[in-house]
Steps between C-alpha positions, in 0.01 A plus 500: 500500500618163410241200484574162634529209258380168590707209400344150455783198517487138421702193421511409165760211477862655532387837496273762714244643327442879568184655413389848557158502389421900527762494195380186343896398516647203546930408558631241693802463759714129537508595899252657717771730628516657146138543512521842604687660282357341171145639602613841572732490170131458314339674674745794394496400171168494472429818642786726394562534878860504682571194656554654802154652559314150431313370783420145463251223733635179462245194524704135497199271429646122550298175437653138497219215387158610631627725768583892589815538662504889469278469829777335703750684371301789703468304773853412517606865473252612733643240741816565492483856547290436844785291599761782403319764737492258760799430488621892524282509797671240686834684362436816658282315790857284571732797508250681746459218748951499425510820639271489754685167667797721447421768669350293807910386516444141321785352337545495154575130513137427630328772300641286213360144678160654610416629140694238288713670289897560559734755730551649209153544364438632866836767525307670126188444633596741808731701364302656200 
């Protein structure tokens, strides 16, 4: 059984500071990319445990002046992924209604001017 490691991270100047407080262990990363991978190198070294079995929870905390900006970071995330399932809804939603004018013998020339796309878009739409 392998236990989860939370990871703490802040800005300190240049670098990210990466804190996992269950090991009272601290390293730091120059780009929050790297972030990962330094906090699951110490937590391995730390624990004796193989690099690949470390499971890690990574918190970003981010403040500029008086504010917290981890909160819209969420909200950003959170936003955009509504947007992406919408918009694979309308994806699949579009090539329906495709074949459907298709099949009732509409041209692919107006499928493509009633929904706004191209012939082409239409022709893959129909055809897959």
């Amino acid at each position: 059984m392998s236990t989860t490691y939370t990871v703490s991270v802040t800005r300190d100047g240049e670098w990210w500071m990466v804190a996992v407080p269950e090991l009272d262990a601290l390293t730091q990363a120059r780009r929050l990319g790297d972030v990962d991978t330094a906090a699951r190198e110490l937590v391995a070294l730390e624990t004796g445990t193989a690099l690949d079995e470390v499971s890690i929870d990574v918190h970003v905390e981010l403040t500029a002046g008086d504010g917290d900006l981890t909160a819209r970071v969420a909200d950003l995330r959170a936003r955009r992924e509504r947007i992406e399932v919408e918009e694979a809804k309308v994806r699949d939603d579009t090539a329906t209604f495709a074949r459907e004018l298709a099949a009732a013998r509409v041209p692919f020339r107006d499928i493509a001017t009633l929904l706004g796309v191209t012939f082409h878009r239409v022709s893959r739409l129909v055809n897959t």
